[in-house]
C-alpha positions as CSV (number, residue, x, y, z in Angstrom):
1,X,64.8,31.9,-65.5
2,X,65.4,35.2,-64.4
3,X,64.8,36.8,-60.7
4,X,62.5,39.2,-62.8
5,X,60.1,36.4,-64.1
6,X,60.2,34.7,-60.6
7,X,58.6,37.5,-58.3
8,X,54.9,37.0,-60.2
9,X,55.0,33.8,-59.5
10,X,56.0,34.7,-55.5
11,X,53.2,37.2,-55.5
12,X,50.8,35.0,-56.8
13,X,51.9,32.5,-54.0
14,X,51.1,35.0,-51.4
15,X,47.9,36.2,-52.9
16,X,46.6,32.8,-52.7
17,X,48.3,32.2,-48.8
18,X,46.1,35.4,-47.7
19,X,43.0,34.3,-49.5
20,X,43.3,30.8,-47.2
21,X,44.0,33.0,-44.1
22,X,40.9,34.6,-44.7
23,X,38.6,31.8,-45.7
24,X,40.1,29.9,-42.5
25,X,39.1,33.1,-40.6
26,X,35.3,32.8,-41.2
27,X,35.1,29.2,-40.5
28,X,35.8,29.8,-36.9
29,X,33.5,29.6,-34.1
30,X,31.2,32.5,-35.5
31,X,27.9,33.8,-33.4
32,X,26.4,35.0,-36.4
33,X,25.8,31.9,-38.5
34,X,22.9,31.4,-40.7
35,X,23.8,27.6,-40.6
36,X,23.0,26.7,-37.5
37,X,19.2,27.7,-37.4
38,X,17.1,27.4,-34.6
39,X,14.0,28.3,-35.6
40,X,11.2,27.7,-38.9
41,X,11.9,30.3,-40.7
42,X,16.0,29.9,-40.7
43,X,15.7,26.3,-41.2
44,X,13.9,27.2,-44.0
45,X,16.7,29.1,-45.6
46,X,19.3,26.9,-45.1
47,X,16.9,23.8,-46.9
48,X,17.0,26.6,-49.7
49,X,20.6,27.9,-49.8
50,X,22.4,24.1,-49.2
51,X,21.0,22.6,-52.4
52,X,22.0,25.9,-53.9
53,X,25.6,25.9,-52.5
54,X,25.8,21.9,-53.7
55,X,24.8,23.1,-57.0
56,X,27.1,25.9,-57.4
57,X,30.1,23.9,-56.1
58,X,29.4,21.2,-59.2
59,X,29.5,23.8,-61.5
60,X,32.6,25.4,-60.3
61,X,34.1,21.8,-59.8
62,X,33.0,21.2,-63.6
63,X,33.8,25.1,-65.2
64,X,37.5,25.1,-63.2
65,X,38.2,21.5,-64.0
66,X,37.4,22.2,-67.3
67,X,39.8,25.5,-67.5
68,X,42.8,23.5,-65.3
69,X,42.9,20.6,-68.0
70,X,42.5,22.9,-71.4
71,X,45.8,24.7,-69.0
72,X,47.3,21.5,-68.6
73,X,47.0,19.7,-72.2
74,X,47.9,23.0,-73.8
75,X,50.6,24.5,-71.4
76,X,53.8,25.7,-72.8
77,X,56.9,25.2,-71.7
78,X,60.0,27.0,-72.0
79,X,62.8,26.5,-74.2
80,X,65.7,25.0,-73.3
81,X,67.7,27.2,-75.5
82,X,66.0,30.8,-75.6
83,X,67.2,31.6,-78.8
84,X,65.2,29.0,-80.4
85,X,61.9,30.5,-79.8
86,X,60.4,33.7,-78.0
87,X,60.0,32.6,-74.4
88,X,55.8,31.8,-73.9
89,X,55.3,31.1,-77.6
90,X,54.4,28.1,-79.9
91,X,56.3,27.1,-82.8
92,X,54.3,27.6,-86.1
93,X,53.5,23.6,-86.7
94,X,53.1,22.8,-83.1
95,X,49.7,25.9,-82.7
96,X,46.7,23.9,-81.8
97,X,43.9,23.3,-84.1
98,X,41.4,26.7,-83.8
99,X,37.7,25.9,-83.0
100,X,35.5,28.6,-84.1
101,X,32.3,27.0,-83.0
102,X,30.4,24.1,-81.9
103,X,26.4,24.6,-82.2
104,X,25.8,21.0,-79.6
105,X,28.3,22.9,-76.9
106,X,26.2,26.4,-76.9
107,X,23.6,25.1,-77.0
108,X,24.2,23.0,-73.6
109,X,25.7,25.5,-71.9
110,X,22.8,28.1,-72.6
111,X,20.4,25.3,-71.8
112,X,21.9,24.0,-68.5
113,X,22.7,27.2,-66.8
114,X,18.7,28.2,-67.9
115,X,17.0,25.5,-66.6
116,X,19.1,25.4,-63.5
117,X,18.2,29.0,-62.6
118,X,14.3,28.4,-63.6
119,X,14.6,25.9,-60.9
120,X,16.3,27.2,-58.0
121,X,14.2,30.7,-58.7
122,X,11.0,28.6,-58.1
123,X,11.8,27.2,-55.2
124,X,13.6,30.5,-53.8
125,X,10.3,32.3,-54.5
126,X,8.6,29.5,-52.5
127,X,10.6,30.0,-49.6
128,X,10.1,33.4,-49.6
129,X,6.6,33.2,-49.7
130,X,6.8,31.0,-46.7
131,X,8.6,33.6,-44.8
132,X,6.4,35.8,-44.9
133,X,3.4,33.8,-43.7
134,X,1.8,34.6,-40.5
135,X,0.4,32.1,-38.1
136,X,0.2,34.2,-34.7
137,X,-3.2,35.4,-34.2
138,X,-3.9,39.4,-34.5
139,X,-4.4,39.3,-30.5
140,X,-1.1,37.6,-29.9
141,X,2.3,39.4,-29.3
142,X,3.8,41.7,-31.6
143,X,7.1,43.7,-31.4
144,X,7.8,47.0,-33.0
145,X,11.3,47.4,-34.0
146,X,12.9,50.9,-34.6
147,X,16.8,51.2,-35.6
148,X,18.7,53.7,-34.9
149,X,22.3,55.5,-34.7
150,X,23.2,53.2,-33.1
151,X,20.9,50.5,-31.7
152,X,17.9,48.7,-31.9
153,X,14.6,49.6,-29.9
154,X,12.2,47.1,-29.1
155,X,8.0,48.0,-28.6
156,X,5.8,45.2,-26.9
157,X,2.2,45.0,-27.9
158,X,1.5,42.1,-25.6
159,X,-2.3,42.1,-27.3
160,X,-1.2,42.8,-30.7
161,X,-2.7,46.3,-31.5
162,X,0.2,48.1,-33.5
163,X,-2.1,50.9,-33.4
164,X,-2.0,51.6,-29.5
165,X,0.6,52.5,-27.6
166,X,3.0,49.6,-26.2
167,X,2.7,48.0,-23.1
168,X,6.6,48.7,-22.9
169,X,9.9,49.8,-24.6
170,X,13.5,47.8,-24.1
171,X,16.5,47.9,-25.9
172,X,19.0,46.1,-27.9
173,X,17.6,43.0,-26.3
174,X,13.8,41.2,-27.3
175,X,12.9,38.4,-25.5
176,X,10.3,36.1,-26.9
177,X,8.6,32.9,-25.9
178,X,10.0,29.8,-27.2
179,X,8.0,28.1,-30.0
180,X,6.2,30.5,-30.5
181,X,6.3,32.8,-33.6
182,X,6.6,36.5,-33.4
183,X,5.1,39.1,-35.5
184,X,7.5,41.8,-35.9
185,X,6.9,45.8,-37.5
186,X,9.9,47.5,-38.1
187,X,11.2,50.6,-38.9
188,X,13.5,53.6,-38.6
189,X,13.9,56.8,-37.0
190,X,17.0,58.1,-38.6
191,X,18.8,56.0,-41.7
192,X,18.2,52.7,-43.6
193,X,19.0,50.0,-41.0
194,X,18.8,46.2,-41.4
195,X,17.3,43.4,-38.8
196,X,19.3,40.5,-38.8
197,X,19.2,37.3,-36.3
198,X,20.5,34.9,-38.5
199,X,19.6,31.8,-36.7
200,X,15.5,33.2,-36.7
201,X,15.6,34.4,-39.7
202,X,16.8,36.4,-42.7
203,X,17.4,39.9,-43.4
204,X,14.9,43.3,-43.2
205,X,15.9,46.5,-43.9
206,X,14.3,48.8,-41.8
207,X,13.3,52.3,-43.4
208,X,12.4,55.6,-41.9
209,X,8.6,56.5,-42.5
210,X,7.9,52.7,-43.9
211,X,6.9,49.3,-42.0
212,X,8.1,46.0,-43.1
213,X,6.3,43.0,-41.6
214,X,8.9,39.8,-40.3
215,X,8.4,37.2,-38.0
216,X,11.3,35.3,-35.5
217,X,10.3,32.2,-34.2
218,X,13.5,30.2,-32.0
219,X,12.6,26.6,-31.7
220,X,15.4,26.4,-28.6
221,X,15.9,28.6,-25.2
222,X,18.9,30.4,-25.7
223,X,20.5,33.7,-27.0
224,X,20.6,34.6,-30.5
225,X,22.9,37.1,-31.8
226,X,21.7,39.9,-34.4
227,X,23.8,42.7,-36.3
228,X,22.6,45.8,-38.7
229,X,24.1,45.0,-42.0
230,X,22.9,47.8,-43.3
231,X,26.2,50.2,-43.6
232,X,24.2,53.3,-41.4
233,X,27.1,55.4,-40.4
234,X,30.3,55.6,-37.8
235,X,29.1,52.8,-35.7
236,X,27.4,50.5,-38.1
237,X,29.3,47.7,-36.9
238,X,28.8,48.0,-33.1
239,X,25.0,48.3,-33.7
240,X,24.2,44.6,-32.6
241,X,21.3,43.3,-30.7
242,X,20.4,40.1,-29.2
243,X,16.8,38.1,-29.3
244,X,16.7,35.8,-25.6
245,X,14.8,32.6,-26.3
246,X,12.8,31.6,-23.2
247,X,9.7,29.5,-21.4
248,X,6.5,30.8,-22.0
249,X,5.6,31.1,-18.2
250,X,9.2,33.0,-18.1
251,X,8.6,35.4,-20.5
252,X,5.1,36.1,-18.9
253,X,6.3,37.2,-15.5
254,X,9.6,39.0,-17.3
255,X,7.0,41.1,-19.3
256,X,4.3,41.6,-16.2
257,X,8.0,43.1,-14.6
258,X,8.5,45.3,-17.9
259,X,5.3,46.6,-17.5
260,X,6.2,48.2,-14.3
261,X,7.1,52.2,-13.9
262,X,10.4,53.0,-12.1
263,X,9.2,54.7,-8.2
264,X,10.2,58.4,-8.3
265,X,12.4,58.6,-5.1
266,X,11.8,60.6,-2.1
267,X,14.9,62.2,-0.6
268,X,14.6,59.5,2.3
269,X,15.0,56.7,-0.3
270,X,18.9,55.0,-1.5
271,X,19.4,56.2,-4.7
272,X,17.8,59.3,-4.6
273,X,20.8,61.6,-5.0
274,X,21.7,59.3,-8.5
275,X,18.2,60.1,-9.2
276,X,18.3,64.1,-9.2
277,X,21.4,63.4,-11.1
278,X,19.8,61.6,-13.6
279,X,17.1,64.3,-14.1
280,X,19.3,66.9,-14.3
281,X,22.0,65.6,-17.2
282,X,20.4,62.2,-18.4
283,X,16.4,62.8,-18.6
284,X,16.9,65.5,-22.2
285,X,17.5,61.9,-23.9
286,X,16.7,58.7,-21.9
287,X,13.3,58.0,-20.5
288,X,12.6,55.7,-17.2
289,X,8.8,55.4,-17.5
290,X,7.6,57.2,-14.1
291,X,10.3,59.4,-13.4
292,X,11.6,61.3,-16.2
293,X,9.4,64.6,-17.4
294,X,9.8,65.5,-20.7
295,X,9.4,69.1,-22.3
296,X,7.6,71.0,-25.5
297,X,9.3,72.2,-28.5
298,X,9.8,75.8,-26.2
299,X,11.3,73.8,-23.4
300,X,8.3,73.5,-21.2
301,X,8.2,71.1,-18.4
302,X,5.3,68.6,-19.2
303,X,3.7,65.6,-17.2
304,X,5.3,62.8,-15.6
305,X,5.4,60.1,-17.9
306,X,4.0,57.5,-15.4
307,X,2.5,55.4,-18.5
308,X,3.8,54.3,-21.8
309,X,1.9,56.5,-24.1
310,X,5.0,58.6,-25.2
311,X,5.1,55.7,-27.6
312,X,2.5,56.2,-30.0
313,X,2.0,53.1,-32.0
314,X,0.9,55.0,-35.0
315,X,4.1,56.2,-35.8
316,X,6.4,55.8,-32.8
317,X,6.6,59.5,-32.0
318,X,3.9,61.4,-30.4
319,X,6.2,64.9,-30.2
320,X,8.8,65.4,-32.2
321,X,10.6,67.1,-29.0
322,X,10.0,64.1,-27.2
323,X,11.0,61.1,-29.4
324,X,13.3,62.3,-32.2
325,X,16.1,60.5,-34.3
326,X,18.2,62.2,-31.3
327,X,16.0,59.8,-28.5
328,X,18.0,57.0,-26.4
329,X,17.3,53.6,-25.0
330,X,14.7,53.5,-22.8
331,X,16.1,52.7,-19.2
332,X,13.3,51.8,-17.3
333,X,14.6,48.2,-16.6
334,X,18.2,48.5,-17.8
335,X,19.7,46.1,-15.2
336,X,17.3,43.4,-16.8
337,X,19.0,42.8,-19.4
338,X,22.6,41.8,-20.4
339,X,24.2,44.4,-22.6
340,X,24.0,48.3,-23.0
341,X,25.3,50.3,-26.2
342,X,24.1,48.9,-28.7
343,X,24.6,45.5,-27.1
344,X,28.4,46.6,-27.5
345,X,29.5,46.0,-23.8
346,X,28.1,43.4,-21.3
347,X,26.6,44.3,-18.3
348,X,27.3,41.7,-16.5
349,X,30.9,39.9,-15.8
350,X,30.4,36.1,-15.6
351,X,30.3,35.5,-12.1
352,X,26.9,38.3,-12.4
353,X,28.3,41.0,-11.2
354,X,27.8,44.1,-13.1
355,X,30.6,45.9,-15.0
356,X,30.9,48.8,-12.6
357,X,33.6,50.4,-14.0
358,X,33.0,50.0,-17.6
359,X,29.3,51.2,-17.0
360,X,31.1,54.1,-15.3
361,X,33.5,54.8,-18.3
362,X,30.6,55.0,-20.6
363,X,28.5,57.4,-18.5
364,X,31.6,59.1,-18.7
365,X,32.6,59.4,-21.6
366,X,30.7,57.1,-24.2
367,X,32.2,58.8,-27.6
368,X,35.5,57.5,-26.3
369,X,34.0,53.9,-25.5
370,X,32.5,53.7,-28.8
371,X,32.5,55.9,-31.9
372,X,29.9,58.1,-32.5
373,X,28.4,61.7,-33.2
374,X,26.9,63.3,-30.1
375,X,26.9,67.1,-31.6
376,X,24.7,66.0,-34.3
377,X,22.2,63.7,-31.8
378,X,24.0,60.3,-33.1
379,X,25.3,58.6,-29.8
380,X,25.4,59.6,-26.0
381,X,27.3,62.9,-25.5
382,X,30.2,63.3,-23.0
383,X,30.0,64.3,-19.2
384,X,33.8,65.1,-18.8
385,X,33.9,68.3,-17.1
386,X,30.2,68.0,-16.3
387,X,29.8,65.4,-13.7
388,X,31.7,65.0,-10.7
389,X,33.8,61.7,-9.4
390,X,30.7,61.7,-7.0
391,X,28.0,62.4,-9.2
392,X,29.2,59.7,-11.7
393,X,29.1,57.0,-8.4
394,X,25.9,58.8,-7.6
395,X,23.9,58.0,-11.0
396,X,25.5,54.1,-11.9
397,X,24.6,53.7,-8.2
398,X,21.0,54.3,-9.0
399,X,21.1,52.9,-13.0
400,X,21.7,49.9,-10.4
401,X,18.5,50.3,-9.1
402,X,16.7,50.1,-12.4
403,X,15.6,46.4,-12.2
């Protein structure tokens, strides 16, 4: 056989060498892993999509063993002398018998793939119909989540009125009691986003001007990774989010800190430099509940937002010049959590120190950190040429404060 007829055979060889490599790539040590549930509701899928996975790997066993032996029994092999025969080809008596049809065979394998559908459609519609069940009572906690370009925002209603304004904002991170379950509203300011935690539960897109109802429930303390798998724009795959798993009686006195407003610093205090600094460059976007001021549509200094009501629960947005598809995360409490970004970078290095300089970096210069679109209100702008070497130690030095 020729060099010519060789190379398919090569190529086909290295097709199927790269298809391994990737299969053995997603069967690492993935955080995002729909098998591994840890709470109701992603137990429930994975009691739905293992018999379903069983199933489909019979009938590929059965449809490719099927296919590999007809290959086998019926293969042809080359000539020995190529001038006997065309290279590939029977010989006239040795053609196979044709079968043009076989009524008992159709009608099996019309039959069989039917009533295996009919099956696994009932019992997927039943496990649907589970998820969206609700057992929290309507004065229990509820959570409005908002996606955006490019990050999640997270709205406590700690006694369960959507309608009101939230007892506080966070980002990128939700905490939530163990065992408990979790009513959840979300939504979007900007694009079509999806909500994904995989190990609490399944996918929900989240739609500007619409509100889907979801639930999370974790059975186990612990961190649960999330990602938008929605494709939304440049940074689609950096907009992650995590849900923290605690004790009640630590969630309780986490929220009663949430609830607090940042102090608004006197020039006497630490920090208060950082603070003016803040105001000055960072306060047009981000909001720290009891310091920032916000302005009208004409650019009008307003109140001191000392409360939460900038939230309206309505809708999200109270003034479009307030909370617009352009708003950030909500920093209030930044140094109580664990990531920042879009849960892109940590915050904290493991021995608990925070990540000065990369914290500095972003402040920075975030669009060179991680991609986005600043001039049209998608991601944090840039400060080079704006904020001085002292001025940049002068506001992480107060985000530090914000406990």
């Amino acid at each position: 056989m020729s060099a010519a007829r060789r190379r398919p055979g090569w190529a086909r060889l290295g097709i199927l060498v790269a298809a391994l490599a990737l299969l053995a790539t997603a069967c690492g040590d993935k955080p995002l892993d729909t098998m591994d549930p840890a709470g109701p509701e992603a137990q429930s899928i994975k009691d739905l999509i293992v018999p379903i996975f069983i199933i489909a790997g019979i009938v590929f066993v059965l449809v490719q063993g099927a296919v590999i032996a007809l290959w086998w029994k019926f293969r042809v092999d080359e000539p020995e002398d190529p001038a006997d025969e065309r290279p590939g080809t029977y010989a006239d008596d040795e053609f196979p018998d044709q079968v043009h049809g076989n009524l008992n065979l159709e009608i099996a394998w019309t039959i069989i793939p039917t009533v295996l559908l009919a099956v696994i459609s009932v019992f997927t519609l039943i496990t649907l119909f589970d998820l969206d069940g609700v057992d929290a009572a309507d004065d229990d906690l509820r959570i409005t989540v908002v996606g955006q370009q490019w990050w999640w925002e997270f709205q406590y209603h700690l006694d369960g009125n959507t309608d009101t304004p939230p007892d506080f904002v966070t980002a990128n991170e939700m905490v939530i009691p163990v065992d408990q379950q979790v009513p959840l509203l979300i939504t979007s300011r900007d694009v079509i986003h999806s909500f994904w935690i995989p190990r609490l539960n399944g996918k929900q897109d989240a739609v500007p001007g619409s509100e889907f109802e979801w639930v999370v429930e974790a059975s186990e303390i612990g961190d649960f990774a999330g990602q938008c798998t929605e494709f939304c724009g440049l940074s689609h795959g950096y907009m992650r989010m995590f849900t923290n798993a605690v004790e009640p009686a630590e969630f309780e006195a986490w929220a009663a800190e949430q609830v607090q407003s940042a102090p608004l610093l006197d020039e006497a205090d630490e920090g208060f430099e950082g603070q003016q600094v803040f105001l000055a460059n960072c306060a047009s976007c981000h909001i720290i509940t009891g310091v920032t001021s916000h302005v009208d549509a004409d650019g009008d200094n307003l109140a001191d937002v000392d409360t939460w009501d900038v939230y309206d629960g309505a809708n999200k947005i109270v003034d479009p010049a307030i909370l617009t598809a352009g708003v950030a995360p909500n920093l209030t409490h930044l140094m109580s959590r664990n990531t920042y970004a879009g849960s892109f970078f940590d915050l904290y290095d493991d021995d608990g120190n925070v990540n000065r300089a990369e914290l500095e970096e972003w402040v920075f210069n975030a669009p060179e950190q991680k991609p986005n679109n600043p001039e049209n209100r998608q991601g944090m702008t840039s400060f080079v040429g704006v904020l001085t070497a002292e001025q940049l130690d002068d506001v992480v030095d107060y985000l530090e404060t914000l406990e």
